[in-house]
C-alpha positions as CSV (number, residue, x, y, z in Angstrom):
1,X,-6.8,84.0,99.0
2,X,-5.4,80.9,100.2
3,X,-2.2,78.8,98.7
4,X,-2.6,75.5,97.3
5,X,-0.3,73.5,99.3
6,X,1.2,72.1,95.9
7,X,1.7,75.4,94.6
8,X,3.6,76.2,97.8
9,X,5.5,72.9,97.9
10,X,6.5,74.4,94.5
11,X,6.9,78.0,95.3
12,X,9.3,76.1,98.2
13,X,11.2,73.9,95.3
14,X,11.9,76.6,93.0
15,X,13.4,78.6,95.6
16,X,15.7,75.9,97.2
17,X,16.8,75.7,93.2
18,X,17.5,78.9,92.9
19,X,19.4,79.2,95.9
20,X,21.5,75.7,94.9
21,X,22.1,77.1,91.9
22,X,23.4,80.6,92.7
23,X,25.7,78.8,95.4
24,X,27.3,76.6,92.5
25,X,27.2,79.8,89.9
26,X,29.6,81.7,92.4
27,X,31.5,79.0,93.7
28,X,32.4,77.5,89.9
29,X,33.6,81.6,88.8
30,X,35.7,81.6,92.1
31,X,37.3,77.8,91.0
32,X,37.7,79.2,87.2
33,X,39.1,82.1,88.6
34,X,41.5,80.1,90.8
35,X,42.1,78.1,87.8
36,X,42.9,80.3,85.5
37,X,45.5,82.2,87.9
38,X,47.3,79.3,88.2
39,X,47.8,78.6,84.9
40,X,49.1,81.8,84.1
41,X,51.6,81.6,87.0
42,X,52.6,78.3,86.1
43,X,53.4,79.7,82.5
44,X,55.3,82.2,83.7
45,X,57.5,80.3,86.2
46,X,57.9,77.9,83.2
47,X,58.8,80.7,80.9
48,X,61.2,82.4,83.7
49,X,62.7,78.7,84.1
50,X,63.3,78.2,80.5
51,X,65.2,81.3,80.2
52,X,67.4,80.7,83.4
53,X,68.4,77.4,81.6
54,X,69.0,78.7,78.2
55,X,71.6,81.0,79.7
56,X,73.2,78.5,82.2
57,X,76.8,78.1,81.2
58,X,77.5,74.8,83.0
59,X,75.2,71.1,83.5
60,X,75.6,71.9,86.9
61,X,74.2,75.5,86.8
62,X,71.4,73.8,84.6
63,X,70.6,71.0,87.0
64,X,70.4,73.6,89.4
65,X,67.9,75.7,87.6
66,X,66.1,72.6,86.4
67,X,65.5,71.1,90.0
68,X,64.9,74.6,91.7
69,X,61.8,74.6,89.3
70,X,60.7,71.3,89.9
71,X,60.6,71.9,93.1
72,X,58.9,74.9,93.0
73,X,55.9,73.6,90.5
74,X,55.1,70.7,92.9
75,X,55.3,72.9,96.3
76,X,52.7,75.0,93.5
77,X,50.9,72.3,93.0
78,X,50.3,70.6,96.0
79,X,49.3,74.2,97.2
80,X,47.1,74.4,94.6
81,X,45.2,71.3,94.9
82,X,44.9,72.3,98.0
83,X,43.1,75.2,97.6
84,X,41.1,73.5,95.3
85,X,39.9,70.8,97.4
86,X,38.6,73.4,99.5
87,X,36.9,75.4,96.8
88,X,34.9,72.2,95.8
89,X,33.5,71.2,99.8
90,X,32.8,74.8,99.7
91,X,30.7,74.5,96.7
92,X,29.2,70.8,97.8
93,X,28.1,72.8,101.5
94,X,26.4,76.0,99.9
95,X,25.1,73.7,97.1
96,X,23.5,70.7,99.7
97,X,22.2,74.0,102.4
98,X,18.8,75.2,100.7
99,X,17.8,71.3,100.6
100,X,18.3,70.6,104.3
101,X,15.5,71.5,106.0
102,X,13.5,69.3,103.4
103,X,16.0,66.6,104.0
104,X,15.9,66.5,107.5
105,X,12.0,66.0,107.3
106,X,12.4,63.3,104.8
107,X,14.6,61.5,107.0
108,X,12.5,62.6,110.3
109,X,9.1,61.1,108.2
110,X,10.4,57.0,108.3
């Protein structure tokens, strides 16, 4: 039995889907996943700030407190970023890599 080449151009398709699509399915869990520990650190280091400046006894010891934290959330959050800048070109690469064989012909055809 022989394959119609448009059911193998389709066969072909589906699977270069399906492949995309299971690179962005674990790639978006690992950028919730990243997401969602950062936001529970970031509430606790709030939470652990907010109770070192409630029981600071001077302005000085709460300026202290209040810059070692903003300090802290922006090192945090530049790291972050960071990470997920990285996250994202993952995704992008495993996303674009079924389609770039069919790509490369497209390109190769003009």
């Amino acid at each position: 039995m022989t394959t119609d080449p448009m059911q193998k151009f389709g066969k072909e398709g589906m699977d270069m889907a399906m492949a995309s699509f299971g690179a962005w399915s674990k790639n978006a869990q690992a950028i919730a996943t990243e997401l969602a520990d950062y936001s529970r650190k970031s509430f606790e280091a709030s939470a652990a700030a907010l109770e070192k400046l409630t029981s600071a006894k001077t302005i000085d010891k709460a300026m202290e407190v209040q810059n070692e934290y903003l300090r802290s959330s922006y090192q945090d959050f530049v790291a972050q970023s960071t990470k997920l800048t990285e996250l994202y070109s993952e995704l992008a690469k495993e996303a674009y890599k079924p389609f770039e064989g069919i790509l490369k012909q497209a390109g190769s055809m003009k």
